[in-house]
N, C-alpha and C positions, 0 to 999 in steps of 0.2 A: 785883333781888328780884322785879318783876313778870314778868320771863323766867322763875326758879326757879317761882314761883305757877303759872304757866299749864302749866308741865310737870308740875308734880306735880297738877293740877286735870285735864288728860288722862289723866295714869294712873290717877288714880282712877277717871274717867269709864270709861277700857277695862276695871279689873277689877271696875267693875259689869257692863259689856257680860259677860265673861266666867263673874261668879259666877251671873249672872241669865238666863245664854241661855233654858235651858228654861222657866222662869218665862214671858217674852217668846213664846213657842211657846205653849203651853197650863201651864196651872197644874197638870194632874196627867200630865203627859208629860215623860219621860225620855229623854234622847238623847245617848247617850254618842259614838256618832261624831260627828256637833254637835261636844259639845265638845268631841273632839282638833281635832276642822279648827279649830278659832274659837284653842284652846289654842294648836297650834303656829303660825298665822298672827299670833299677839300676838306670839310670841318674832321669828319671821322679818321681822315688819316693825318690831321694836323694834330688831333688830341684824343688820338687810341684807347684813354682809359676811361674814357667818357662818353656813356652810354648814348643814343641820338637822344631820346630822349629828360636828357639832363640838361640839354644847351638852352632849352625853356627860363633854366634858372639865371641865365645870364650869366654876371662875374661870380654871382657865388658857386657857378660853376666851373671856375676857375683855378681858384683860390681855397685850399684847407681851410684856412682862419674866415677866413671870407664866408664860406657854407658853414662853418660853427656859427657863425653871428647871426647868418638869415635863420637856422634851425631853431634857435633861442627866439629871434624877434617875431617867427612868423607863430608862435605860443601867443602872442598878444601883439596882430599885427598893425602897423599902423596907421594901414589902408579900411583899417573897420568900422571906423567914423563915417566915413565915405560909403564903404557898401551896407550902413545901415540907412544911410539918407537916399542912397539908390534904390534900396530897396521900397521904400517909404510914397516916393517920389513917381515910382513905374507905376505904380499900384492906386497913386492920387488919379480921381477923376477930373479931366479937365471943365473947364467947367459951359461945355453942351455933354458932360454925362459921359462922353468916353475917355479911355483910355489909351495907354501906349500899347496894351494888348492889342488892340482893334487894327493896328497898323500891322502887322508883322505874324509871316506864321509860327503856330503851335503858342500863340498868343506871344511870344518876344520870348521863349524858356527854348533854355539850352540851342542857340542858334548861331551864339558868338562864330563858332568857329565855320560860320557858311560866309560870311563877310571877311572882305569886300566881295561885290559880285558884280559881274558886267552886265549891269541892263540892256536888252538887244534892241528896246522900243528905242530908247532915249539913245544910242550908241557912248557909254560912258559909263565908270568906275563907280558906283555908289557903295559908300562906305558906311559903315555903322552909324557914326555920330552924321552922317550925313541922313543916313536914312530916320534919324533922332528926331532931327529938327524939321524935316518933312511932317513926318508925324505931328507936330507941335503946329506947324503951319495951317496943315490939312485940317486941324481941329481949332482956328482960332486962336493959338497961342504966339508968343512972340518968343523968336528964336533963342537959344541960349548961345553964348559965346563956346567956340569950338576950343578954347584953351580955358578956360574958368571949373571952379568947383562942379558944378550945376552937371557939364556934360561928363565929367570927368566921374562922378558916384553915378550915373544912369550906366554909364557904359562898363563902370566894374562891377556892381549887382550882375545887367546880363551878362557880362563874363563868367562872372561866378556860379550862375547856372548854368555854363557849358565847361566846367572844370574836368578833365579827364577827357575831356571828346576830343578826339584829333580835329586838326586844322584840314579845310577839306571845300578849297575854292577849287573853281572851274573855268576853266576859259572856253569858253562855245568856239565851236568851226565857224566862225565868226570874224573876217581879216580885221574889223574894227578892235575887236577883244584884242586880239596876237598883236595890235598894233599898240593898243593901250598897257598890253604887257611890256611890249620891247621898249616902249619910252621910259617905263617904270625901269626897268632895266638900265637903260639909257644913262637916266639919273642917278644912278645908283652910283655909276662908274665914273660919273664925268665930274673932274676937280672944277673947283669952285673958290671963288672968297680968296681973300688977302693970304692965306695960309695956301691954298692951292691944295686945297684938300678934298677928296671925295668921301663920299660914306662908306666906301673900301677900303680906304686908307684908315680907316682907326678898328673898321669892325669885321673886315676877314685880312688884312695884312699885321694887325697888330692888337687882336684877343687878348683879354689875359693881360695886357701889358698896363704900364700904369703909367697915363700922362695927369701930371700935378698929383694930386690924392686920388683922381679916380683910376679905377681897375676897367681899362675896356670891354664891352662885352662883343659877344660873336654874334653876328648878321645874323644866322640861322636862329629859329624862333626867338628872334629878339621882339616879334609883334605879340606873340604867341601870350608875355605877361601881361600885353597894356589890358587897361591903365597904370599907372605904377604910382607908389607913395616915392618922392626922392628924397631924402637928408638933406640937398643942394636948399631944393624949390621948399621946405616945411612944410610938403602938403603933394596934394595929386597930381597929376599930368598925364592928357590926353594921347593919343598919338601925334594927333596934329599941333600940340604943345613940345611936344619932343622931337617932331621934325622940323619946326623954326626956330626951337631952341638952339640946335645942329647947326642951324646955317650959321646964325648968330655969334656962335663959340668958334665956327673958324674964317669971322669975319667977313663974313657973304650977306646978300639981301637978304632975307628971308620972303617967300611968295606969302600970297593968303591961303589959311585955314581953310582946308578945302578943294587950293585951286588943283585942276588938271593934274598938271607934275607930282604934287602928292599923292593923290588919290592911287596915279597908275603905279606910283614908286608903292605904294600900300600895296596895291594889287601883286606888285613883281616880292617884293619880299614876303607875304602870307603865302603864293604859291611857292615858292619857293620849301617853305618848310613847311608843308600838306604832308601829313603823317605824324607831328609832333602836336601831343599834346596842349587845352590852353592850360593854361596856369592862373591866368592873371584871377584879381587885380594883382596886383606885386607888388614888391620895394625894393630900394635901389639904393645902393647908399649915397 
């Protein structure tokens, strides 16, 4: 029991070190490379045999049994119903004749890993499936639901053409950007809900571990797979289905798809692990 004490008494200790770097620095300075170095140095010396690049895979990187199961399912994965209808779907013309190419550079190929990006016209986080539905507007269409099928195969196809490309957002000298980081930040850390729980509280203090049947995974490129197939859901989920999902599960509101607080909280975890890999679509058990 005093073994168990003193470990959970160091993690605590680290995700003060972590939520409080810049505090520690000056009280009105921001420093987002800070905190990926200080971010992925937590993961790296919490789980030394695991490459940076592995944390991409979530619990199966975790977990022996766990990565025999994903090696075996991703032979015939089960997110490929989905990125054949994404695929299908990108490539429909709407019907004034264009496309979701038209919206987005190098036509929408291989770009996943530039989003989220802070637009400096608008001061504000635009997100992939945000930048989706724009596109959908701008041509006539009527928006898709930010949790449903529809957004969830558009957004793993483009995934899937950015597989292998590091994650590689940017925050402009911009105090709006740094401010939309630090809220995403903000969020991150701040418990919430009937459990009094943060998104730190299961995904850098408690990795690896298993609450009920599932195996937690680690914060660091925990974006890195979306979209993801779950075993829970029988089917897909967006980012912003797995960020209300979260509130949900530890008894909190959940905001809207979309709103502000996600977006930056998007913004603060994809900078965060800038260097790693995407991976998605993905699955999850």
């Amino acid at each position: 029991m005093m073994l168990r004490l003193a470990i959970r008494t160091a993690v605590a200790l680290a995700l003060g070190v972590l939520a409080l770097a810049p505090a520690a620095r000056a009280a009105d300075t921001v420093d987002p490379a800070a905190d990926k170095a200080a971010f992925q140095k937590f993961f790296t010396d919490k789980f030394p045999k695991l490459k940076l690049e592995d944390f991409v895979n979530g619990p199966y990187s975790m977990n022996e049994d766990l990565h025999r199961q994903w090696e075996e399912k991703e032979q015939f994965p089960p997110y490929e119903f989905s990125l054949e209808a994404g695929k299908e779907m990108f490539s429909k013309p709407f019907k004034n004749g264009k496309t979701y190419a038209d919206c987005f550079p190098n036509q929408g190929i291989g770009i996943r890993q530039n989003y989220p990006y802070f637009d400096e016209t608008e001061g504000k986080v635009i997100t992939l499936e945000l930048a989706l539905n724009r596109c959908r507007e701008a041509n006539g269409e009527a928006p898709f639901s930010y949790v449903r099928d529809d957004m969830a195969a558009l957004t793993a196809y483009m995934a899937f053409t950015s597989r292998g490309k590091l994650m590689d957002i940017k925050i402009p000298n911009d105090p709006r950007a740094l401010e939309a980081y630090q809220k995403g930040k903000e969020y991150f850390y701040t418990r919430r809900g009937q459990l009094n729980f943060s998104c730190a509280t299961c995904h850098i203090q408690s990795p690896g571990e298993r609450i009920r049947a599932e195996v937690l995974a680690p914060a660091l490129g925990i974006l890195n797979a979306m979209p993801i197939y779950r075993s829970e859901w029988s089917g897909m989920g967006t980012t912003s289905r797995r960020f209300t999902t979260c509130n949900s599960q530890i008894r909190g509101v959940p905001l809207n798809p979309q709103d502000d607080e996600y977006r930056n909280l998007e913004y603060y975890l994809s900078y965060v692990s800038n260097g790693l890999p995407i991976s998605g679509p993905g699955a999850r058990p």
